[in-house]
N, CA, C and O atoms as a GROMACS GRO file, in nm:
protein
  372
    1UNK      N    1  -4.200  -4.847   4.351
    1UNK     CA    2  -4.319  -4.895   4.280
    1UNK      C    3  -4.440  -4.819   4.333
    1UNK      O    4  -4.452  -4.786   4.451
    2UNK      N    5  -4.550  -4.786   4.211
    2UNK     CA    6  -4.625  -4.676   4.303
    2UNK      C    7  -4.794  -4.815   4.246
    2UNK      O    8  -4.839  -4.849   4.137
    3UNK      N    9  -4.828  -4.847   4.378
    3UNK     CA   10  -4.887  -4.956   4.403
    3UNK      C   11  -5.035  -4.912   4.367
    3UNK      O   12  -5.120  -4.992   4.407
    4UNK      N   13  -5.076  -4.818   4.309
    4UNK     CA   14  -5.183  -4.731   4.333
    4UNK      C   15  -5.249  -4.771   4.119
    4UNK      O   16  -5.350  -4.820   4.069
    5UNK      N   17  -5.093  -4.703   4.053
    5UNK     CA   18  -5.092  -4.708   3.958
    5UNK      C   19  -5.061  -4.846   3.887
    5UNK      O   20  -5.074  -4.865   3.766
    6UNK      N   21  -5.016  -4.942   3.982
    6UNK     CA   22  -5.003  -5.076   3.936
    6UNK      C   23  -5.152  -5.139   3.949
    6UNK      O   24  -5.218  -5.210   3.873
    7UNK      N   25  -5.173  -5.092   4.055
    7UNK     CA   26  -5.342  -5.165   4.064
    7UNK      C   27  -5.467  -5.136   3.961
    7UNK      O   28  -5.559  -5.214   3.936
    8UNK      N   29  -5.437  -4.943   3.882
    8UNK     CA   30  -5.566  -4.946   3.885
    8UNK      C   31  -5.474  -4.984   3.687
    8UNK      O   32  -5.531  -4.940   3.587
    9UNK      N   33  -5.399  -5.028   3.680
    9UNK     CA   34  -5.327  -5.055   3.521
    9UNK      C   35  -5.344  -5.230   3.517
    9UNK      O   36  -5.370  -5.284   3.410
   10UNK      N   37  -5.330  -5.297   3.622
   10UNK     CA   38  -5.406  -5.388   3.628
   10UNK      C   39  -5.516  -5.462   3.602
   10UNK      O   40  -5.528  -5.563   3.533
   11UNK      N   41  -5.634  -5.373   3.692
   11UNK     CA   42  -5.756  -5.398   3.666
   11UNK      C   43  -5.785  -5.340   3.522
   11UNK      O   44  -5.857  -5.405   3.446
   12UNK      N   45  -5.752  -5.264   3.496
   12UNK     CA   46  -5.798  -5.174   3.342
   12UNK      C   47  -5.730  -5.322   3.239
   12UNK      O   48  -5.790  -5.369   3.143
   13UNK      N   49  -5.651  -5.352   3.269
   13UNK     CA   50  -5.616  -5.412   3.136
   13UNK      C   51  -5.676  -5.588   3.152
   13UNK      O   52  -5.706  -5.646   3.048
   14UNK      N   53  -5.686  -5.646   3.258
   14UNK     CA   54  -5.734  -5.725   3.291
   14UNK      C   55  -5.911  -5.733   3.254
   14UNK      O   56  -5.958  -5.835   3.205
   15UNK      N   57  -5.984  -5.628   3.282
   15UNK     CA   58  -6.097  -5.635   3.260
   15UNK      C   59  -6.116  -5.607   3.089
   15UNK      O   60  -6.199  -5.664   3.018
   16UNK      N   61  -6.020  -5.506   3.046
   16UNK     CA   62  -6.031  -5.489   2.895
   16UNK      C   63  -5.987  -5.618   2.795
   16UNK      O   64  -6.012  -5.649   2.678
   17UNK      N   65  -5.902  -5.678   2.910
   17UNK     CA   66  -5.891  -5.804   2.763
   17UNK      C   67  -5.985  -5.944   2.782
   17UNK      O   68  -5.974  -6.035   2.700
   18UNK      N   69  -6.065  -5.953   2.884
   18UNK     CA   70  -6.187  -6.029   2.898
   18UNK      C   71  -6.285  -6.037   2.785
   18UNK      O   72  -6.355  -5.942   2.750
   19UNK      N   73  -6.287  -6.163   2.727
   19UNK     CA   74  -6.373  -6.164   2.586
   19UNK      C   75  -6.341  -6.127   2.461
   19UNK      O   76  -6.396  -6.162   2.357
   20UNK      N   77  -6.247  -6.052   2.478
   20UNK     CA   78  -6.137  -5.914   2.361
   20UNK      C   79  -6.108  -6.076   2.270
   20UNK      O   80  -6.092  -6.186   2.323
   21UNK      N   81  -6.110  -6.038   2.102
   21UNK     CA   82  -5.992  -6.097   2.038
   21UNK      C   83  -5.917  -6.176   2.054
   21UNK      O   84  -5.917  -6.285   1.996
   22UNK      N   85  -5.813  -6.125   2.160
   22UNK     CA   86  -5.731  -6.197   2.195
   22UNK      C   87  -5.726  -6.333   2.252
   22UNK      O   88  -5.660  -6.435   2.232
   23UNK      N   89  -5.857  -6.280   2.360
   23UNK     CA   90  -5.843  -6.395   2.421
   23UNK      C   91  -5.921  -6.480   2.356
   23UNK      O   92  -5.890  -6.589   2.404
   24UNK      N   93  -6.002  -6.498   2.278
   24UNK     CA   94  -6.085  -6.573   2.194
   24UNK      C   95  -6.025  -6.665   2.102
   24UNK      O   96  -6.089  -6.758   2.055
   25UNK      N   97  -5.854  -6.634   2.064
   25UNK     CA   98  -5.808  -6.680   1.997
   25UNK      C   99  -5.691  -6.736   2.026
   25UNK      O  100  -5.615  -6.784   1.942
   26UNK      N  101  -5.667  -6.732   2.161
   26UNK     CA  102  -5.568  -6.823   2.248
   26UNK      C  103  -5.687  -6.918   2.331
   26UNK      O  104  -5.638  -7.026   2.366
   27UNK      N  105  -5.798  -6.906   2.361
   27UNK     CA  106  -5.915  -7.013   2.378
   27UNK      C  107  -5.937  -7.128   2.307
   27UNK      O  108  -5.947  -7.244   2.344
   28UNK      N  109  -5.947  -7.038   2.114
   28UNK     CA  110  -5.925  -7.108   2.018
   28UNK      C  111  -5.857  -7.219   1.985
   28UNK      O  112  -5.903  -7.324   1.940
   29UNK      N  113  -5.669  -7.171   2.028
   29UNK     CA  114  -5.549  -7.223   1.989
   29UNK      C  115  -5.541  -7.341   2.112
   29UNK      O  116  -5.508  -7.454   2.077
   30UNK      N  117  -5.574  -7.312   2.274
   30UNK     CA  118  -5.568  -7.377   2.316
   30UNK      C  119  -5.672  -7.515   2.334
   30UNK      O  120  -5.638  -7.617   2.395
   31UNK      N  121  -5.821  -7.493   2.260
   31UNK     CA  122  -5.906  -7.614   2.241
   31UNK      C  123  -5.855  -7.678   2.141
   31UNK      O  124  -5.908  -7.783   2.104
   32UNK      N  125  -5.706  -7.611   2.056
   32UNK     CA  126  -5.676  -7.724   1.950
   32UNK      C  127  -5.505  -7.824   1.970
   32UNK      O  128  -5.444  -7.909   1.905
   33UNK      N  129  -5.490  -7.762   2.074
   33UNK     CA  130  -5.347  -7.793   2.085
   33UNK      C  131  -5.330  -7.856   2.288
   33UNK      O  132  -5.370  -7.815   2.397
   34UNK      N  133  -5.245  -7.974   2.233
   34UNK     CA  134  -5.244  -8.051   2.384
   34UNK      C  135  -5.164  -7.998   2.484
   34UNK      O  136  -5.167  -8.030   2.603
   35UNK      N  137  -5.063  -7.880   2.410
   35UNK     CA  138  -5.005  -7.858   2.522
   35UNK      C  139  -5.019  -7.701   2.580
   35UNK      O  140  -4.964  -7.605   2.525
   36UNK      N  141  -5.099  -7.692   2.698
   36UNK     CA  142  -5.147  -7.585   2.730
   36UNK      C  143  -5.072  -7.520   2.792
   36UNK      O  144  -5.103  -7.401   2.791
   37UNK      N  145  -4.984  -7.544   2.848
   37UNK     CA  146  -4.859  -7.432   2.904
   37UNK      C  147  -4.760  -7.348   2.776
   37UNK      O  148  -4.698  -7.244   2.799
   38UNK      N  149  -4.762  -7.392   2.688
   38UNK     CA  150  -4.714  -7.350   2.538
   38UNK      C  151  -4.819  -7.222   2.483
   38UNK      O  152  -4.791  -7.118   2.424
   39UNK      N  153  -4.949  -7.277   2.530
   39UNK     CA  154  -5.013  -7.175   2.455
   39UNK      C  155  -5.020  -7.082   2.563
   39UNK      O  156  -5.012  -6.967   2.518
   40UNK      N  157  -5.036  -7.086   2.719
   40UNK     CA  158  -5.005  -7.024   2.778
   40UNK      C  159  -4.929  -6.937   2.777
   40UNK      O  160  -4.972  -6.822   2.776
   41UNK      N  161  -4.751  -6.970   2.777
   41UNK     CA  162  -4.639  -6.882   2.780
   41UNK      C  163  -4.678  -6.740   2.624
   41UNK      O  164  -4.679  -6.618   2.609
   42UNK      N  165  -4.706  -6.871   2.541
   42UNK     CA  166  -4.706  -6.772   2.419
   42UNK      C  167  -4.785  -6.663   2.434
   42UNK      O  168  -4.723  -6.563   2.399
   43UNK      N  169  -4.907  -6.638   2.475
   43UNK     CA  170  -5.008  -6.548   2.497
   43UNK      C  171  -5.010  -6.453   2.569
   43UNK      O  172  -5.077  -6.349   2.568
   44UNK      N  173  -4.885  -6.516   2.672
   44UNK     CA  174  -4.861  -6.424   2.802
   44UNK      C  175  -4.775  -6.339   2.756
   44UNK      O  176  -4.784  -6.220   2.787
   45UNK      N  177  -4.668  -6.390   2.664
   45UNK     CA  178  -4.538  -6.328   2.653
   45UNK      C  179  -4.598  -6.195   2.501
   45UNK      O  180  -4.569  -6.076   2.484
   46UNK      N  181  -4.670  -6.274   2.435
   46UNK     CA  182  -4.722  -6.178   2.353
   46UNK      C  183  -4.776  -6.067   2.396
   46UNK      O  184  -4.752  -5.959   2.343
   47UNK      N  185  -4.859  -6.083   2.502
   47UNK     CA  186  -4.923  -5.929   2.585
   47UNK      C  187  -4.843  -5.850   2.660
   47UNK      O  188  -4.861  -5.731   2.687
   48UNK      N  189  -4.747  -5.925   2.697
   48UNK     CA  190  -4.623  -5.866   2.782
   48UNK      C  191  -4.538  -5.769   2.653
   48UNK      O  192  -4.504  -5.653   2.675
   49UNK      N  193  -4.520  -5.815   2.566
   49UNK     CA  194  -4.478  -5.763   2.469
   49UNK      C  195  -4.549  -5.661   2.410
   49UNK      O  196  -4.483  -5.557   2.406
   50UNK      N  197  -4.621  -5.656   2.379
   50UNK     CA  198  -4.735  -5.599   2.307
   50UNK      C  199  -4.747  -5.440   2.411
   50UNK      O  200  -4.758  -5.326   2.366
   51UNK      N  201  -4.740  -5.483   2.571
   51UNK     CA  202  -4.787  -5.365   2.628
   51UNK      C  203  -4.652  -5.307   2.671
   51UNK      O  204  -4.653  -5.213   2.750
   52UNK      N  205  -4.518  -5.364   2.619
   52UNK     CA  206  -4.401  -5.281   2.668
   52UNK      C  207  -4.411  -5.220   2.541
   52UNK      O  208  -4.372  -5.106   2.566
   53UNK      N  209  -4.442  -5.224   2.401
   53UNK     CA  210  -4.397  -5.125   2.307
   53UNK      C  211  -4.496  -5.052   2.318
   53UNK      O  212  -4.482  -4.947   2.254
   54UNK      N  213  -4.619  -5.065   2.387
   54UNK     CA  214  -4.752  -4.933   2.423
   54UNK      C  215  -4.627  -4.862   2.546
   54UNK      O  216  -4.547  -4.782   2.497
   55UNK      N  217  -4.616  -4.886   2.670
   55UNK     CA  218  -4.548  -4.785   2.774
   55UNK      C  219  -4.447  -4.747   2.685
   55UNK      O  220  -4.501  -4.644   2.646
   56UNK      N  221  -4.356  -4.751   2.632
   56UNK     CA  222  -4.224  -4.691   2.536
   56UNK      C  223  -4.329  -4.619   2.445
   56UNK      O  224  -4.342  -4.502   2.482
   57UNK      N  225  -4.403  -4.649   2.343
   57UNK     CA  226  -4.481  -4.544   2.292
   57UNK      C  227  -4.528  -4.444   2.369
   57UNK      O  228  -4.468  -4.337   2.353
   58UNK      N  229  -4.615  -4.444   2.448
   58UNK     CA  230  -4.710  -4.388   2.586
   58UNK      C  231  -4.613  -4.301   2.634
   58UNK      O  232  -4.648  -4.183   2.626
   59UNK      N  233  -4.474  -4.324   2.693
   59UNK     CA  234  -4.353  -4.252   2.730
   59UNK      C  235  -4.314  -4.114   2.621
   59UNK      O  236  -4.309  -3.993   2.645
   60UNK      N  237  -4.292  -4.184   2.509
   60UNK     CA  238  -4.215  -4.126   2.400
   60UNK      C  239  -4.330  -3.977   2.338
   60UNK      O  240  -4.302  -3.861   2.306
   61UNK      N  241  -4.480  -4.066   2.344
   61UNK     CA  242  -4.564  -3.966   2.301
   61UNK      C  243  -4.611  -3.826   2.427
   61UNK      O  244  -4.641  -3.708   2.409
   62UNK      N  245  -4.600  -3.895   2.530
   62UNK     CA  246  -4.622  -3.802   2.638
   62UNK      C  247  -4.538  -3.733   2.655
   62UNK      O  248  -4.572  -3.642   2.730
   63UNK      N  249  -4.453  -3.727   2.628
   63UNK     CA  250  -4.336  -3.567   2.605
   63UNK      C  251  -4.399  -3.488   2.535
   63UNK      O  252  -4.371  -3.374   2.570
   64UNK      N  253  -4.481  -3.490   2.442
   64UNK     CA  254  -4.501  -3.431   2.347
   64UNK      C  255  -4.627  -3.343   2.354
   64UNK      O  256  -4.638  -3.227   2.315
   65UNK      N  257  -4.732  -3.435   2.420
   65UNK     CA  258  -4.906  -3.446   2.406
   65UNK      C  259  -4.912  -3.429   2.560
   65UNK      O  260  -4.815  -3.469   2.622
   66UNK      N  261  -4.996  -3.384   2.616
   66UNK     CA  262  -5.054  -3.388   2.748
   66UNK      C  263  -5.140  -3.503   2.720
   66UNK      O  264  -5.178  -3.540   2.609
   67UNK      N  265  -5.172  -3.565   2.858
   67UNK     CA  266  -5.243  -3.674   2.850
   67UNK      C  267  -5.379  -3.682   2.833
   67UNK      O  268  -5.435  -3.783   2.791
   68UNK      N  269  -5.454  -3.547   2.871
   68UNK     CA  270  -5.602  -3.513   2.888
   68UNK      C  271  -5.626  -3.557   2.694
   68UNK      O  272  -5.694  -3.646   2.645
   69UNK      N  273  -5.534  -3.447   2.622
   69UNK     CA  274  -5.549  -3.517   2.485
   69UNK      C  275  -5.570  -3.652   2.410
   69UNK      O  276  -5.647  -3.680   2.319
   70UNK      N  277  -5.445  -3.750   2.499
   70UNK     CA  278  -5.434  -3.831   2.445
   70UNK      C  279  -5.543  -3.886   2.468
   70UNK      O  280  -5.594  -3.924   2.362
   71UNK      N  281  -5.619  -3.914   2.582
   71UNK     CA  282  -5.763  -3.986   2.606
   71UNK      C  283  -5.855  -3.926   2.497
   71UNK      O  284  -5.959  -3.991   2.482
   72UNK      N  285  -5.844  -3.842   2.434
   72UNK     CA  286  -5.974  -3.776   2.368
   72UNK      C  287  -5.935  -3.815   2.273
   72UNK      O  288  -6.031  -3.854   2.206
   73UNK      N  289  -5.813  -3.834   2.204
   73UNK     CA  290  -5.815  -3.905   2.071
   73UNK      C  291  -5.820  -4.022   2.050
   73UNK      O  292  -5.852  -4.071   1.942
   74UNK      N  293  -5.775  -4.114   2.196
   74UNK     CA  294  -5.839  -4.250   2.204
   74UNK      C  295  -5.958  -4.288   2.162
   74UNK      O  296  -6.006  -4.362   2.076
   75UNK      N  297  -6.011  -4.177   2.291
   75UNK     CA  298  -6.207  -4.219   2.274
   75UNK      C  299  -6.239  -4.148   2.146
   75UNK      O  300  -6.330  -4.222   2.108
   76UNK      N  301  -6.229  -4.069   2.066
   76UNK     CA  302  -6.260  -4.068   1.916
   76UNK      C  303  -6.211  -4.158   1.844
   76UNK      O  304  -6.275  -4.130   1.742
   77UNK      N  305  -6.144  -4.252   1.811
   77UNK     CA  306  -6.064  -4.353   1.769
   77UNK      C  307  -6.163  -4.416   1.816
   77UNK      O  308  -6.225  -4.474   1.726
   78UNK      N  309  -6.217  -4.434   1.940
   78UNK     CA  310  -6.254  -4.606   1.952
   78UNK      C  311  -6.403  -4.578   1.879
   78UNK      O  312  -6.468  -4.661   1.815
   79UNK      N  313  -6.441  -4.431   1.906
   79UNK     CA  314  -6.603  -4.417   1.867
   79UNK      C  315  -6.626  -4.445   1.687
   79UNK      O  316  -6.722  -4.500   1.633
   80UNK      N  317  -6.508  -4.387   1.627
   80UNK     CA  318  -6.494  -4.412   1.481
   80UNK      C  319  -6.516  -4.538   1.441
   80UNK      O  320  -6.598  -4.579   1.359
   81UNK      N  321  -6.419  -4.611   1.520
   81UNK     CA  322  -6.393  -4.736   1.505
   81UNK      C  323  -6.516  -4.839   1.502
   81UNK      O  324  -6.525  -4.924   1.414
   82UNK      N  325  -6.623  -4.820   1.623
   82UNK     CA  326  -6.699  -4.835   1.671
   82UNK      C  327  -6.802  -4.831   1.551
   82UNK      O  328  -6.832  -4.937   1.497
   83UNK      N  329  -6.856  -4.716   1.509
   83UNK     CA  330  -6.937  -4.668   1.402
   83UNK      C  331  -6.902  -4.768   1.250
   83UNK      O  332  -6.981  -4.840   1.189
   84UNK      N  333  -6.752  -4.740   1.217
   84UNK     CA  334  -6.732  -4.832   1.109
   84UNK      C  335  -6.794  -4.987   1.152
   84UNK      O  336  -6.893  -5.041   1.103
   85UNK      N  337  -6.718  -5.033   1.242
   85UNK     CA  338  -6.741  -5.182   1.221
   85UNK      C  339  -6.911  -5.193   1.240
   85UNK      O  340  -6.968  -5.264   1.157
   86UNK      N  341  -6.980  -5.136   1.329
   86UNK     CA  342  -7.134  -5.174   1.312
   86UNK      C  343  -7.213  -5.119   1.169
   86UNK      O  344  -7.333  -5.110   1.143
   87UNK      N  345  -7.119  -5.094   1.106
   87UNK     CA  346  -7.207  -4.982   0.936
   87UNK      C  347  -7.130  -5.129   0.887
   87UNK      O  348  -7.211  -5.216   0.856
   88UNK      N  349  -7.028  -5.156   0.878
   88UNK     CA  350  -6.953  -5.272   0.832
   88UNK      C  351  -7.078  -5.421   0.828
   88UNK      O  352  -7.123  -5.491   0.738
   89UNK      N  353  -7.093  -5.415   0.962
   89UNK     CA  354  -7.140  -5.540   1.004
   89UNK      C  355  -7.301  -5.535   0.911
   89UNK      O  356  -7.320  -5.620   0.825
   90UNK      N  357  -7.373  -5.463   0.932
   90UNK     CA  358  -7.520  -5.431   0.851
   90UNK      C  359  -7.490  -5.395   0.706
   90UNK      O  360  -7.553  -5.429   0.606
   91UNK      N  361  -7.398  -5.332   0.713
   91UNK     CA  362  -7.438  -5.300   0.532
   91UNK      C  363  -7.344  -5.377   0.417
   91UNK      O  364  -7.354  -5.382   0.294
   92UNK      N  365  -7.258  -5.427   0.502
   92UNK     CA  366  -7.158  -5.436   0.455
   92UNK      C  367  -7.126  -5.593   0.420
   92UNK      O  368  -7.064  -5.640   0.515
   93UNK      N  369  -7.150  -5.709   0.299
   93UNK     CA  370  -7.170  -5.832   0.306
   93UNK      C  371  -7.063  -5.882   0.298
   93UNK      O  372  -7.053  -6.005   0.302
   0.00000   0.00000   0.00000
């Protein structure tokens, strides 16, 4: 186990899903539902899920792509992304 790369994949994903979507909507599910270990497991197991078919992607694509790339088409992706939804949000009723 390389403790270096567990830590800083940790904090990255831990701080990125703070406030995110996600969690807004297991906040949601859990102010409506009594049993909070249910919504727990579910949420957990969903992200657990969610980020083993990203490393199997991430794996599969990095054969292919050097990684310096892949960050740059991330961060264009997120900046696009970014641009739409605030042109979305103002112009868009």
């Amino acid at each position: 186990m390389d403790w270096k790369i567990f830590l800083t994949t940790f904090i990255t994903v831990f701080f990125a899903e703070l406030g995110d979507k996600t969690q807004l909507a297991t906040l949601g599910i859990s102010s409506a539902s009594e049993n909070r270990l249910s919504v727990f497991l579910g949420s957990a197991f969903a992200l657990s899920l969610a980020s083993f078919f990203a490393v199997m992607l991430g794996d599969v694509v990095g054969k292919y792509l050097p990684p310096e790339l892949l960050f740059k088409i991330s961060g264009v992706s997120f900046f696009i992304l970014g641009l739409y939804f605030i042109w979305k949000g103002f112009f868009v009723s």
